[in-house]
VEXDREN-2710 file (C-alpha; in Angstrom, 1 decimal):
% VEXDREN-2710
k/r/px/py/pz
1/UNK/0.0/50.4/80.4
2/UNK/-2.0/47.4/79.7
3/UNK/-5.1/49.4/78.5
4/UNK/-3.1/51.1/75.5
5/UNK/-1.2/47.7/74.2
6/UNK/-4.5/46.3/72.3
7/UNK/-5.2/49.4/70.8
8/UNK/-1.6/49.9/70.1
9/UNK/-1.1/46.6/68.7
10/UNK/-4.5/47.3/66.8
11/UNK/-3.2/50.4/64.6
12/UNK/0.5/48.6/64.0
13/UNK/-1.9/45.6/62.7
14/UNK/-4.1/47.6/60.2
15/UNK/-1.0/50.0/59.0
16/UNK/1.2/46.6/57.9
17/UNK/-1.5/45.3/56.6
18/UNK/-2.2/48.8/54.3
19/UNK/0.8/49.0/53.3
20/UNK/1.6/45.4/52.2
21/UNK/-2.1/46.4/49.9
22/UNK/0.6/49.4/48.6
23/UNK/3.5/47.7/47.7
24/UNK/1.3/44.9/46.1
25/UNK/-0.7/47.7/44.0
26/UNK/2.7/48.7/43.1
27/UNK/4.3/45.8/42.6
28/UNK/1.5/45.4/39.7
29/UNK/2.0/48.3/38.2
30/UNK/5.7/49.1/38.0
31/UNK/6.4/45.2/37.8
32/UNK/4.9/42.1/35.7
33/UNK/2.1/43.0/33.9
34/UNK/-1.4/41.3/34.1
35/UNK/-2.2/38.4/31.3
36/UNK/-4.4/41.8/29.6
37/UNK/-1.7/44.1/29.5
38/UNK/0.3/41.5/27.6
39/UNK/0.7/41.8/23.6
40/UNK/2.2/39.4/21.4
41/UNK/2.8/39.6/17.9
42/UNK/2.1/37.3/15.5
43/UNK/3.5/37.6/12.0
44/UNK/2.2/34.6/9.4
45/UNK/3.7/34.0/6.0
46/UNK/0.5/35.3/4.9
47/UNK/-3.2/35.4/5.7
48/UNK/-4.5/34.8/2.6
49/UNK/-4.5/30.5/2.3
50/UNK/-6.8/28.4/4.1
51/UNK/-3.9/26.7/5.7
52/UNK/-3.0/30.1/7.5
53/UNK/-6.4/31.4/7.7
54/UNK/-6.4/28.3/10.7
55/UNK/-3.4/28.7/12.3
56/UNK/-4.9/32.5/12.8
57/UNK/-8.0/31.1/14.2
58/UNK/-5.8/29.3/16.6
59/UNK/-3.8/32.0/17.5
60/UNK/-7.3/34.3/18.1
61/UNK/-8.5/31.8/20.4
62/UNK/-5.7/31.0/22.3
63/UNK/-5.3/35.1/23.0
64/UNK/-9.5/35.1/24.2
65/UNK/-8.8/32.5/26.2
66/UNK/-6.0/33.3/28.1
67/UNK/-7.0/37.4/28.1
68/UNK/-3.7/38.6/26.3
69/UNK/-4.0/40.8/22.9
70/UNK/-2.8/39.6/20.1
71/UNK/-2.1/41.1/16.7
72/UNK/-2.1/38.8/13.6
73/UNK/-0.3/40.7/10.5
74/UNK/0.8/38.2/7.4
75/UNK/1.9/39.8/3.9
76/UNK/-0.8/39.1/0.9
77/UNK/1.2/36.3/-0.5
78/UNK/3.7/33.8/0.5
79/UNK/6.2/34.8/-2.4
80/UNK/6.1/38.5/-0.4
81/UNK/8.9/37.9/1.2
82/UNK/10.4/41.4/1.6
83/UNK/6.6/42.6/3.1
84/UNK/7.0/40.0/6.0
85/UNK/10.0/41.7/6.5
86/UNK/8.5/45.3/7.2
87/UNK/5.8/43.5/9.0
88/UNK/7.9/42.4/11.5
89/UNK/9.9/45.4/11.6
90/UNK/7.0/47.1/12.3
91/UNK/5.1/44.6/15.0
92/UNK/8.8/44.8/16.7
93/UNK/8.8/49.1/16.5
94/UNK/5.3/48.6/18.8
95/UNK/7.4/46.9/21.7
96/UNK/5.4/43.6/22.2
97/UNK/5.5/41.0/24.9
98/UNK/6.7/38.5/22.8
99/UNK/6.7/38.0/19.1
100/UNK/5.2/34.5/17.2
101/UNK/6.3/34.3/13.8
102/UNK/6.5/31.6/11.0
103/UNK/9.4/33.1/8.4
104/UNK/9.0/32.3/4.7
105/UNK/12.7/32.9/4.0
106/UNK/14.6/33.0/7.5
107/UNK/17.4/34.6/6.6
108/UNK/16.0/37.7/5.5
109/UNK/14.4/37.8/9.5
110/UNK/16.8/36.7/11.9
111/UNK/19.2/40.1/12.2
112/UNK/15.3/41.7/13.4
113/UNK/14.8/38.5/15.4
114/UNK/18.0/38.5/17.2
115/UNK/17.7/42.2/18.1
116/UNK/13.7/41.5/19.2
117/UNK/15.1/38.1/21.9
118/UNK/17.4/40.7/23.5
119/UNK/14.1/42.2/24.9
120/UNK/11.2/39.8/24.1
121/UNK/10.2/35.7/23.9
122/UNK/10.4/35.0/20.1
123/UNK/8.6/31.9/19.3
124/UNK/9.0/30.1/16.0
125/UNK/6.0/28.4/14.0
126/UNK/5.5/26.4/10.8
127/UNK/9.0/27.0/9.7
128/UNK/12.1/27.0/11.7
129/UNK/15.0/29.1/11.9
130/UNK/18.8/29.3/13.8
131/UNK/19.4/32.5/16.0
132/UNK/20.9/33.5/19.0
133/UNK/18.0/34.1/21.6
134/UNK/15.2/31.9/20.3
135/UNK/13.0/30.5/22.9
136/UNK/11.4/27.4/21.1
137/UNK/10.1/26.4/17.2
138/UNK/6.2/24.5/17.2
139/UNK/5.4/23.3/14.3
140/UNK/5.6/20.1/11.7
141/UNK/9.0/18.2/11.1
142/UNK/8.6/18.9/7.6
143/UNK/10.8/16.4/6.0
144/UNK/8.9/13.7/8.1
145/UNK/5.5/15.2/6.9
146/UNK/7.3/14.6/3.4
147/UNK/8.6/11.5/3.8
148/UNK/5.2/10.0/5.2
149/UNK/3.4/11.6/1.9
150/UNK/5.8/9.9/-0.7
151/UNK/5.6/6.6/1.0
152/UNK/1.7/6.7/0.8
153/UNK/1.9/8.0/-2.9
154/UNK/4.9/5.5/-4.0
155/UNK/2.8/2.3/-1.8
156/UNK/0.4/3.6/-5.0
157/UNK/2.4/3.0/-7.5
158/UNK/4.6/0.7/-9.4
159/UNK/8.6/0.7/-9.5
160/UNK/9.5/2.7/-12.4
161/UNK/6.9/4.9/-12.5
162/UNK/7.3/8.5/-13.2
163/UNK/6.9/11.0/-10.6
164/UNK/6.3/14.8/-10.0
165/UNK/7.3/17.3/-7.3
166/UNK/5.9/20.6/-7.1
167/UNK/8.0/22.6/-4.5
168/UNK/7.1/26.2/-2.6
169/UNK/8.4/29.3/-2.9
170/UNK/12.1/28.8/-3.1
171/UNK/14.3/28.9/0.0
172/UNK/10.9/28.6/2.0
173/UNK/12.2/26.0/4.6
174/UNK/9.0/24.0/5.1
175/UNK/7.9/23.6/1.7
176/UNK/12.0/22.6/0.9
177/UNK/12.1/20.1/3.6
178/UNK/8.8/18.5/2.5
179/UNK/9.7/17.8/-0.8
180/UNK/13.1/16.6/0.0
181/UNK/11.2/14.2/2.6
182/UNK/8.8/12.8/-0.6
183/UNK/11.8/12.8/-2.8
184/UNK/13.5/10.5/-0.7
185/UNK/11.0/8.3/0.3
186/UNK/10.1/7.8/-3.2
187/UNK/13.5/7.1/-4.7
188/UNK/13.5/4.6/-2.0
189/UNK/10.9/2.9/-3.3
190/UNK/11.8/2.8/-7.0
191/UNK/10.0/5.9/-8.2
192/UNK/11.6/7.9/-11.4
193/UNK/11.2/11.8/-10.8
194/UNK/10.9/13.0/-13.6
195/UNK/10.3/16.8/-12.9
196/UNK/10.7/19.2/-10.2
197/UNK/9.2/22.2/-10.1
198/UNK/8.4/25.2/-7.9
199/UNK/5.0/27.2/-7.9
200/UNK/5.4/30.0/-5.2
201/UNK/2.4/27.3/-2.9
202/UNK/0.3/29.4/-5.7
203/UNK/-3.0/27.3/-7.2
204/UNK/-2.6/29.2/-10.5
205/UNK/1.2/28.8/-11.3
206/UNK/0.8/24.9/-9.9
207/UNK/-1.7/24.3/-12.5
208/UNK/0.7/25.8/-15.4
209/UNK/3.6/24.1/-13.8
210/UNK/1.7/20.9/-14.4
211/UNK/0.3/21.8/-17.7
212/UNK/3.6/22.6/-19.3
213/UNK/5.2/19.2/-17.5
214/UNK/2.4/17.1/-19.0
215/UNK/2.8/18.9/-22.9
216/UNK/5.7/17.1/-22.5
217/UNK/4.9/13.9/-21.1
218/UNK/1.8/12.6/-20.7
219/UNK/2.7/9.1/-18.6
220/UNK/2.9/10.4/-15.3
221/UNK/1.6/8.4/-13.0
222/UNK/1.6/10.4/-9.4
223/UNK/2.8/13.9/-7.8
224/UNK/3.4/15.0/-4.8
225/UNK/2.8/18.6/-3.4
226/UNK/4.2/20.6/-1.2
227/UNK/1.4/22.5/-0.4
228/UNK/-2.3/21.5/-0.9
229/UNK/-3.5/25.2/-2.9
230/UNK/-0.6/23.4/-5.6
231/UNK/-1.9/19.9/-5.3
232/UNK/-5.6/21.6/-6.2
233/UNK/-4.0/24.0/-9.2
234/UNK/-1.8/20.0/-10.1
235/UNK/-5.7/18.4/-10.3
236/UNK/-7.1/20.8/-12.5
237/UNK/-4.1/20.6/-15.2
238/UNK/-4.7/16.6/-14.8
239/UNK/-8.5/16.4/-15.0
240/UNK/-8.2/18.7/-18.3
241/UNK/-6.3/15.9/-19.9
242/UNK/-8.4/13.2/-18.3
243/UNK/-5.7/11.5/-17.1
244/UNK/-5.9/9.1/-13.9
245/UNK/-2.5/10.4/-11.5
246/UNK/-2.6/10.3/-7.9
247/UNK/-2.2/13.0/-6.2
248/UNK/-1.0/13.8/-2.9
249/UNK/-1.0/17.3/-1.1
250/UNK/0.3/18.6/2.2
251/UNK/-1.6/20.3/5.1
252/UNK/-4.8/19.1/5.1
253/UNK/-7.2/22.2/4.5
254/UNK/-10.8/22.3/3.9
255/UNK/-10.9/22.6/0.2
256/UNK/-8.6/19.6/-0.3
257/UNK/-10.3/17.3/2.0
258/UNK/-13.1/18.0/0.2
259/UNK/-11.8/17.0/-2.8
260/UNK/-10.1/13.7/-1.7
261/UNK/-14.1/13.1/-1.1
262/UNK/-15.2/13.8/-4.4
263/UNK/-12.7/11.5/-5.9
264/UNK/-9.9/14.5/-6.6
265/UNK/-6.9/14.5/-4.9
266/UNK/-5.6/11.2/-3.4
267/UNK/-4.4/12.0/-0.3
268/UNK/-3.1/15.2/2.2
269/UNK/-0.7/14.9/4.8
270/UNK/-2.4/17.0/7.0
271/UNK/-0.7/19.5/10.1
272/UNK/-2.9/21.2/12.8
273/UNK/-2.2/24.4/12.0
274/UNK/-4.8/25.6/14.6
275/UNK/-3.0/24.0/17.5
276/UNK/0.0/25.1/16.2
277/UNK/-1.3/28.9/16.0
278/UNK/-3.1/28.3/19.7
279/UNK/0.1/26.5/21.0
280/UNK/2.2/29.4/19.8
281/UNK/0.2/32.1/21.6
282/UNK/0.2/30.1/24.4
283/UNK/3.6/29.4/24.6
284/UNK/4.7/32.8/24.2
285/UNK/2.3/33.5/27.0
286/UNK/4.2/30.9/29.4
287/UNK/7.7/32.6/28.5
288/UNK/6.5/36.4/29.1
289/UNK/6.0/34.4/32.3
290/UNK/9.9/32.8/32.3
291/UNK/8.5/29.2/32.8
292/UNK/10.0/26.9/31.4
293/UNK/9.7/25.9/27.9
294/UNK/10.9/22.8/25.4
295/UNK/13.5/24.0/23.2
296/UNK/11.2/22.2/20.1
297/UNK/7.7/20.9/20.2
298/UNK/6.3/19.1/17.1
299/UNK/2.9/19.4/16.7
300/UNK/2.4/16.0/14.5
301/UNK/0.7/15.1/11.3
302/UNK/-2.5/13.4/10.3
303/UNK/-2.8/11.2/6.9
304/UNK/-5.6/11.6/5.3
305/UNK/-7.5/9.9/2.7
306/UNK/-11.0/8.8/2.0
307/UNK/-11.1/6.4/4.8
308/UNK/-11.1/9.5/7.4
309/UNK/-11.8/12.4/5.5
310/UNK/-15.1/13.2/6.4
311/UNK/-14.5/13.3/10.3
312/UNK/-11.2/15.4/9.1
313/UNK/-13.6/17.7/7.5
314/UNK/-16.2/18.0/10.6
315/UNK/-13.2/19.2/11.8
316/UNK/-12.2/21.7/10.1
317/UNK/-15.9/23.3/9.7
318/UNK/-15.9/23.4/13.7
319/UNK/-12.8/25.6/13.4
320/UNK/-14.0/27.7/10.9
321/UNK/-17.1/28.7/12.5
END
């Protein structure tokens, strides 16, 4: 009997062994996918601003380097609101992995989100939003990033002086928070605002916003913007009337740090909208996985003026490339 055991215990060997290799190969197929068979959506406010052209960047990289596909869809403007909506619609109609998104107005979004979080991860960037099933928001605390710009414009100034705030697109969260972080900070500080106006975070209707406030009054002495594609459209209307007021923008793109260099706009309080697009990916990446996730994580803000705009900038080129 001896001289059939080996080979015996020989064949039971190989055939666990082939068909542990079975249930494995099944296991894979019928059960979690692989990190290339994964797909998240992202949905931007739009893809048309510097600002969001980086936070795309981010999201791209973060989906080479992890080997997952990732689809980037944002409407042609910010003010599009009703666009973003079909967007997501439409990325959530594909059946994703898990969806990214930074909503311009969140309540036109979250009946589609809280349907997609029965399913899916749904991962919040730039600007948050309240729903039943969210996994996390990344992204500025914008009335911080607010605050922190109107105390660097009001340390500027002196008490008394006259003040302007050019808002986003209304009921855009982010752009709302950020102003009413600056307006705070510089009422604090003895600042008289004398104007508030929105411009849709849209060069072209800043610059008339500003031109209109300043055929009216001509002894402003700062403005703070809640986007920097405003603060740029603001500096034009200014330098036409060759006027010296100091203004501050927010986010921190490319053409605005250039401009703080060539003696334009003060100041940017700038985001990283790149690690914020490569954090969301990322993180949307870990939940597909169920590990475990913060409930917020604040990707910080950067002040920038002349002192480190340069290296800012060598920044931002490296990104762009």
């Amino acid at each position: 009997m001896k001289k059939f055991l080996k080979p015996l215990l020989s064949f039971v060997l190989v055939s666990s062994l082939f068909l542990a290799a079975c249930n494995d190969s099944q296991s894979t197929s019928s059960g979690s996918k692989s990190d290339s068979d994964k797909n998240v959506s992202v949905v931007l406010k739009t893809l048309s601003s510097p600002y969001w052209k980086y936070v795309e960047a981010g999201a791209k990289q973060a989906g080479e380097d992890l080997g997952v596909n990732v689809t980037i869809v944002g409407p042609s403007a910010e003010s599009e609101i009703i666009q973003q909506v079909n967007m997501l619609e439409d990325q959530i109609s594909q059946s994703p992995d898990a969806i990214l998104i930074s909503p311009t107005q969140p309540d036109t979004v979250i009946p589609a989100l809280e349907r997609a979080a029965k399913d899916v991860p749904v991962v919040l960037i730039d600007s948050d939003a309240e729903f039943k099933g969210k996994t996390t928001f990344i992204g500025t605390e914008n009335f911080k990033a607010g605050q922190e710009g109107g105390k660097q414009l009001a340390s500027m100034l002196q008490k008394g002086d006259k003040v302007v705030l050019i808002s986003g697109a209304l009921g855009n969260p982010a752009t709302d928070e950020r102003i009413k972080g600056a307006k705070a900070a510089l009422e604090e500080a003895g600042m008289v605002i004398v104007s508030e106006q929105p411009a849709d975070s849209d060069k072209t209707k800043a610059m008339s916003a500003m031109e209109n406030i300043l055929e009216k009054d001509q002894d402003i002495k700062g403005v703070f913007s809640a986007n920097d594609d405003m603060a740029l459209g603001v500096l034009r209307a200014v330098q036409a009337k060759n006027l010296d007021i100091k203004i501050y923008g927010t986010d921190g793109t490319e053409e605005a740090v250039k401009s703080i260099l060539d003696n334009g706009l003060t100041g940017t309080v700038a985001q990283n909208p790149y690690n914020m697009g490569y954090q969301g990916v990322e993180t949307a990446v870990k939940a597909i996985s169920d590990d475990s996730i913060d409930s917020r994580i604040d990707s910080g803000i950067t002040i920038i003026t002349k002192d480190n705009a340069k290296e800012h900038l060598d920044f931002l080129k490296s990104i762009s490339n």
